[in-house]
C-alpha positions as CSV (number, residue, x, y, z in Angstrom):
1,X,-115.5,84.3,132.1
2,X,-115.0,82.0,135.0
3,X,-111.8,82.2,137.1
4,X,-110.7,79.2,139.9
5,X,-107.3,78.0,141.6
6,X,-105.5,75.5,139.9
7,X,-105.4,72.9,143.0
8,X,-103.9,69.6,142.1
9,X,-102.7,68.6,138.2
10,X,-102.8,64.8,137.8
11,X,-101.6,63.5,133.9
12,X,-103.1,65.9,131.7
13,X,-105.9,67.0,133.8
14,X,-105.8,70.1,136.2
15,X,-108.6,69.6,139.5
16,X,-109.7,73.7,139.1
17,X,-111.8,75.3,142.4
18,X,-113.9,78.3,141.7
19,X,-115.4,79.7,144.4
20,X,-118.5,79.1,145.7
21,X,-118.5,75.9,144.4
22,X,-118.1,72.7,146.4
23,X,-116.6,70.3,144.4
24,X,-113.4,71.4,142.1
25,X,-113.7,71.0,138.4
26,X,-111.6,68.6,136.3
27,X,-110.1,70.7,132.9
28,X,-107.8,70.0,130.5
29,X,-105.1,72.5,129.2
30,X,-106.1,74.4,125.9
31,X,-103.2,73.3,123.0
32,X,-102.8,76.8,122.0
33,X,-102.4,78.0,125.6
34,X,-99.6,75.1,126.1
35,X,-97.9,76.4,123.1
36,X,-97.7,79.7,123.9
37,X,-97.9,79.9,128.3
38,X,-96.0,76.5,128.7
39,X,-96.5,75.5,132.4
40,X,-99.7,75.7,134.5
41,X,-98.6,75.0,138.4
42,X,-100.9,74.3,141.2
43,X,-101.8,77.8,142.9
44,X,-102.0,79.7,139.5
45,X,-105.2,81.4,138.7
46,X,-106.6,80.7,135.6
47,X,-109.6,81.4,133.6
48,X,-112.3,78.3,132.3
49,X,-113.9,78.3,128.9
50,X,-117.2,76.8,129.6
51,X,-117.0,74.6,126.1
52,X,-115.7,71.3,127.7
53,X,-115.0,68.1,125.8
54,X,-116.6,65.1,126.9
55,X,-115.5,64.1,130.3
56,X,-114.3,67.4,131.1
57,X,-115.6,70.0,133.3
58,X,-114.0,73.0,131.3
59,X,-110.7,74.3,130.0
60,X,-108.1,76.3,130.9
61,X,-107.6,79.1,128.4
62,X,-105.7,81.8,130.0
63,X,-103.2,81.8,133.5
64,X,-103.4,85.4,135.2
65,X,-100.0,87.1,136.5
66,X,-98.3,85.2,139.3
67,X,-96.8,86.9,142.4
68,X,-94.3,84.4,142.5
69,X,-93.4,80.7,141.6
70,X,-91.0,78.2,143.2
71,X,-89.6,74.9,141.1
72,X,-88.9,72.6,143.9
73,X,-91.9,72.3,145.3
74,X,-93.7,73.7,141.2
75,X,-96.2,75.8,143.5
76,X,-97.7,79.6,142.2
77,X,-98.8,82.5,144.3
78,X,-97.6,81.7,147.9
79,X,-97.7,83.8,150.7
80,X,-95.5,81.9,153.2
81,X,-93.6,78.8,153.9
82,X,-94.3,76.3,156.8
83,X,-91.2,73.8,157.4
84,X,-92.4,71.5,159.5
85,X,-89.7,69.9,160.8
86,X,-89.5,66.8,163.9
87,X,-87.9,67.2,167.3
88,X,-87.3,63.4,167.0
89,X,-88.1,60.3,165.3
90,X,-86.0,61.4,163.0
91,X,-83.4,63.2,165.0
92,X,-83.1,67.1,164.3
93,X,-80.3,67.7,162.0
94,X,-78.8,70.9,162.1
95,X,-77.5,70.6,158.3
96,X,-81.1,69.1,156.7
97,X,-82.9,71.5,158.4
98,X,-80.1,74.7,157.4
99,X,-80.5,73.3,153.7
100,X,-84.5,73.9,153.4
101,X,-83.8,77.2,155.3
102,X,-81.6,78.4,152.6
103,X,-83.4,77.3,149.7
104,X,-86.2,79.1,151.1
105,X,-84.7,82.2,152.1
106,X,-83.5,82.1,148.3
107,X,-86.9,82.4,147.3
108,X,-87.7,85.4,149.2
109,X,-90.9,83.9,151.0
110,X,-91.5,84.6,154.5
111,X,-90.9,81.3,156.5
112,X,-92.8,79.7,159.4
113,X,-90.4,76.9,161.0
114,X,-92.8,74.5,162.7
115,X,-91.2,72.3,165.4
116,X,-93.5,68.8,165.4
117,X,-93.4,65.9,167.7
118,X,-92.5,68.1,170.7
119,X,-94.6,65.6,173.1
120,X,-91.8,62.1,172.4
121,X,-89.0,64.7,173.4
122,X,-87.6,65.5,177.2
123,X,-87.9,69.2,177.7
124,X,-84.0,69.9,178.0
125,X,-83.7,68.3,174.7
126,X,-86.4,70.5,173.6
127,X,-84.8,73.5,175.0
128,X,-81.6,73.0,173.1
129,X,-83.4,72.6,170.1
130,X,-85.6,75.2,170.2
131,X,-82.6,78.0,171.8
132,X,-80.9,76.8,168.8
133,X,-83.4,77.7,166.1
134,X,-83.6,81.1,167.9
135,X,-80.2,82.0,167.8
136,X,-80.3,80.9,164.0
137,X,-83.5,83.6,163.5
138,X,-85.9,81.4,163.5
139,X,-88.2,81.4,166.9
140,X,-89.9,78.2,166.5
141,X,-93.6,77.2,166.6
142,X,-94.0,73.8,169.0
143,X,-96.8,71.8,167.7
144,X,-97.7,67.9,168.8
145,X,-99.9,66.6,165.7
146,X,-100.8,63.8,168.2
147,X,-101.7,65.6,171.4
148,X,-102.7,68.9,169.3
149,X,-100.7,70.7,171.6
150,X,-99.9,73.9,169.4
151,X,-103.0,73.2,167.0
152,X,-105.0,76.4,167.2
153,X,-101.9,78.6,167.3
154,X,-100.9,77.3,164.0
155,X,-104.3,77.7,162.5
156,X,-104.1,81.7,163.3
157,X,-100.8,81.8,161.7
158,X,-102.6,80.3,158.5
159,X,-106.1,81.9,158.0
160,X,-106.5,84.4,155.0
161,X,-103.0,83.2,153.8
162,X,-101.8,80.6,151.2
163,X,-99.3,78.6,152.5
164,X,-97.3,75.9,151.5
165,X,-95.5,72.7,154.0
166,X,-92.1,72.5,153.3
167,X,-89.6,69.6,155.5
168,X,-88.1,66.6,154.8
169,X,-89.5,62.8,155.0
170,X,-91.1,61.8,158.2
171,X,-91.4,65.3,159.6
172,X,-95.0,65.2,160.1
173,X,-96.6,67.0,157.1
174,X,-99.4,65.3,156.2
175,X,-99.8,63.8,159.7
176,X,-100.1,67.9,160.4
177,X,-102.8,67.8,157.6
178,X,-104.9,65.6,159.2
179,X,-105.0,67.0,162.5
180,X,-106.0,70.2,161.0
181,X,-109.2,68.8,158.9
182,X,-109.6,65.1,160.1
183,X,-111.8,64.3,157.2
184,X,-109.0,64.2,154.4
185,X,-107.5,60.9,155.8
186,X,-104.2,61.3,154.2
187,X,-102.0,58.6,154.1
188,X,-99.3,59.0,156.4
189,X,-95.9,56.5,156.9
190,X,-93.7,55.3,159.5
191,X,-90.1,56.6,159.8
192,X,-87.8,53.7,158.9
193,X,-85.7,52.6,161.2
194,X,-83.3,51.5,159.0
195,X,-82.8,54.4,157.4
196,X,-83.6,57.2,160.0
197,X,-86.4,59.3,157.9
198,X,-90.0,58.7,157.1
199,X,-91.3,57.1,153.8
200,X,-92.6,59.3,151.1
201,X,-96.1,59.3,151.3
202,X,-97.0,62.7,149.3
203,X,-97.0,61.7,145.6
204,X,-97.7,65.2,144.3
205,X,-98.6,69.2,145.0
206,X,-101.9,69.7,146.3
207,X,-103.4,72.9,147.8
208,X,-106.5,71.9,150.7
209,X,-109.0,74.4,151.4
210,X,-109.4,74.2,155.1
211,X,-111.7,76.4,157.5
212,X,-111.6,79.5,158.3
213,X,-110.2,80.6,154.8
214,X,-107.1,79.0,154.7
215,X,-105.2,77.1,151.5
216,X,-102.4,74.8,152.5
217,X,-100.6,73.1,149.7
218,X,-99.0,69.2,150.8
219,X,-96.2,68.7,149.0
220,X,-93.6,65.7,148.4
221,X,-90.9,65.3,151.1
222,X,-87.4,65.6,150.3
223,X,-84.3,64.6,153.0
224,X,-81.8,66.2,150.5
225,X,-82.0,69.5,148.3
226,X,-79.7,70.3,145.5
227,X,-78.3,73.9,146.2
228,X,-79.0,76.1,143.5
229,X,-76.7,79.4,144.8
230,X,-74.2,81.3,143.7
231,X,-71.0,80.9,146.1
232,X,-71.3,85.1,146.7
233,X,-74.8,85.0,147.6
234,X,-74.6,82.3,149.8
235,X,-73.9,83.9,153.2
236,X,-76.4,86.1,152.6
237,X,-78.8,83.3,153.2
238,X,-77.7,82.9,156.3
239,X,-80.2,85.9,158.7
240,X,-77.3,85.1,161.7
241,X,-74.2,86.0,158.9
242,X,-76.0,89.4,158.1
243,X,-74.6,91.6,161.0
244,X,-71.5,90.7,159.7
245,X,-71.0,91.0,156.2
246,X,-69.8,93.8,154.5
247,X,-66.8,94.2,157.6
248,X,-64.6,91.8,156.4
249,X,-61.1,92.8,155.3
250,X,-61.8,92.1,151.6
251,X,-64.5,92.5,149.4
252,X,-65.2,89.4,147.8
253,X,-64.5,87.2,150.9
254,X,-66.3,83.7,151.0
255,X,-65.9,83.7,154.7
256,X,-63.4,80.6,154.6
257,X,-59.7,80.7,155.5
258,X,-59.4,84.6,154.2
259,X,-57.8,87.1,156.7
260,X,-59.5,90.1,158.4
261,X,-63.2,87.4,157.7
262,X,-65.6,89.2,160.7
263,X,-67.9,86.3,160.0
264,X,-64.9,83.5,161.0
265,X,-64.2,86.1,163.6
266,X,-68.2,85.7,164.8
267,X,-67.6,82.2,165.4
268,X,-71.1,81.4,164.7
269,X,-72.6,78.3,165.5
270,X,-73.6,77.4,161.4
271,X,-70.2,78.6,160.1
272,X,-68.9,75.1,159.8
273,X,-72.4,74.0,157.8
274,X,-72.7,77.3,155.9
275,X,-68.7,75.5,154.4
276,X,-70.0,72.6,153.8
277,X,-72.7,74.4,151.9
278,X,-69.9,76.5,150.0
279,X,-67.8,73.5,149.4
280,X,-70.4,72.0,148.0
281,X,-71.4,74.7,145.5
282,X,-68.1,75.2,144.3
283,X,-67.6,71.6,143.5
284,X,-70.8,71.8,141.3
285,X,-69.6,71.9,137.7
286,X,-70.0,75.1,135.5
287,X,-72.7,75.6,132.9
288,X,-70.8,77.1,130.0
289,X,-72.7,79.6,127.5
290,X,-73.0,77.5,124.0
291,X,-70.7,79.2,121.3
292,X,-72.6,80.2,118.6
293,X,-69.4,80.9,116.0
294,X,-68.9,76.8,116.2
295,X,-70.9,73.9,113.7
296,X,-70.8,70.6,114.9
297,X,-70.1,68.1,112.1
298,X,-70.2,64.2,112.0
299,X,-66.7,62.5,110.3
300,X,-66.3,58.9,110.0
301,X,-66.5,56.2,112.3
302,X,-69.5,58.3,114.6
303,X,-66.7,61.3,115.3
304,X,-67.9,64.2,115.3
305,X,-65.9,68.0,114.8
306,X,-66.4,71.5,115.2
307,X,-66.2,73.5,112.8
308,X,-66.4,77.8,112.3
309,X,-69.4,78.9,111.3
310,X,-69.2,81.4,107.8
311,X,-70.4,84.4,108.2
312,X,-74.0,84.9,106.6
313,X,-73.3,87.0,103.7
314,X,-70.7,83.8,102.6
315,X,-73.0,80.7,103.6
316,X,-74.7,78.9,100.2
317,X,-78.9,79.0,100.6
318,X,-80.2,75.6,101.8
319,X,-82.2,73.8,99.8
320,X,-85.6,74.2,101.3
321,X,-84.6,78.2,101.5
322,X,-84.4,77.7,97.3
323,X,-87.9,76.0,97.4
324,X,-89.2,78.6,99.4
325,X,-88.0,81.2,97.5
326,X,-89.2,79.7,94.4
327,X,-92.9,78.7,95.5
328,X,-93.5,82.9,96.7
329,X,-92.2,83.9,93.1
330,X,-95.0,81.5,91.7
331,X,-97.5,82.9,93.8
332,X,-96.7,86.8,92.8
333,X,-96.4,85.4,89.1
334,X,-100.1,84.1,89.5
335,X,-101.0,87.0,91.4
């Protein structure tokens, strides 16, 4: 059975790479597998039937165990995150960049923050930028895509690894791409000046298999991300907050306006985003569990009512039930 990386899926087709071959393999998605797996995401592994349809290079009839698997980027089997995020041109923002940070701390993946456009930036600019990333737990990487100033000590961070580029619009992603294997020619846009962050020019998730051994997955860009936390967990997110928790005068502090708080105490510099963060959560509404005792029922005039459910051993048989029942007591007649 052949096995390959599931590098780029396009419609209904899934661009496969096996190794030792140069070109990937375009494969459709067995019907019974998509019945039974449900979603194939770039970086699973997956096994080929050689039996291909016309037009088709093979099919994908079985996806091996993942390690892990993020939904925003939809990416499989990742061994670390790269945020690449600009010095300038946009502007760092403390709050854009603390939002991808969080997200990706939430995932549990080791993060690489990767500090671009370092050469268009005066160096006490860049100091502050760069202190402040330290004292958030994240020693930054200073990388120029233009001068390749930081280049090779990027690619040792990547080989043997599978990696995925994480940052907002504009940060440099695909520009970073590029520099690292010229040939791919990605397309790359200007930052608007209107609106202060770059055009998106990655339409889709797409692991490149660069030299020496290293898979880096492109990935759209995003300038805001949708917290998906519990309010309790969130400060846990935070590496700077951890020294701190678990002090605080009560137990189930949030770390807001609560006496005895040794994290308000701290007075760390991302308190007053790690609230906006909070505030932000707690505004999001609740998903309630569905109540399974209740029947909805349509009245007059398109109203609709709910109603108790009976309990089994009271409801009539449906209809279909009574055809069903009568069609097997055929068959064991016949039989």
């Amino acid at each position: 059975m052949t096995t390959g990386i599931v590098i780029a899926i396009q419609s209904n087709y899934y661009r496969v790479q096996v190794a030792g071959e140069d070109q990937p393999r375009l494969c459709k998605l067995r019907s019974l597998l998509k019945k039974l797996h449900g979603q194939v995401l770039v970086g699973d592994q997956v096994e080929l039937s050689e039996q291909a349809e016309s037009g088709d290079q093979g099919a994908i009839t079985a996806v091996l165990p993942r390690t892990n698997a993020l939904t925003r980027p939809a990416i499989a089997n990742v061994e670390q995150v790269i945020l690449v995020l600009a010095a300038t041109q946009p502007a760092f923002d403390p709050e854009v960049a603390s939002r991808f940070l969080v997200q990706i701390e939430q995932e549990d993946l080791p993060v690489v923050v990767v500090l671009n456009k370092v050469d268009l930036l005066p160096d006490p600019e860049l100091h502050l930028i760069t202190h402040q990333l330290k004292s958030w737990g994240y020693p930054p990487q200073l990388l120029s895509t233009r001068t390749q100033a930081g280049l090779e000590a990027l690619r040792a961070t990547l080989a043997h690894r599978t990696s995925v580029l994480a940052g907002p619009s504009g940060a440099g992603k695909s520009s970073l791409l590029n520099a690292l294997q010229p040939g791919l020619a990605l397309r790359v846009g200007e930052v608007s000046q209107r609106l202060g962050h770059g055009r998106h020019t990655t339409r889709h998730v797409e692991i490149f298999t660069l030299p020496p051994e290293v898979r880096l997955a492109d990935t759209p860009g995003f300038s805001q991300l949708t917290l998906r936390v519990s309010p309790e967990d969130l400060a846990g997110l935070f590496p700077e907050f951890c020294e701190y928790l678990g002090h605080c005068q009560f137990r189930n502090c949030l770390h807001r306006e609560e006496p005895g708080c040794a994290v308000q105490g701290a007075e760390l510099a991302r308190h007053p985003i790690y609230l906006t963060f909070l505030a932000e959560i707690l505004a999001q509404p609740l998903s309630l569990p569905t109540d399974n005792t209740l029947k909805t029922q349509s009245r007059p005039h398109n109203t609709q009512t709910q109603l108790p459910k009976l309990a089994r051993i009271h409801r009539q048989p449906s209809r279909r039930s009574d055809k069903q029942t009568l069609a097997a007591e055929w068959e064991d007649r016949e039989s």
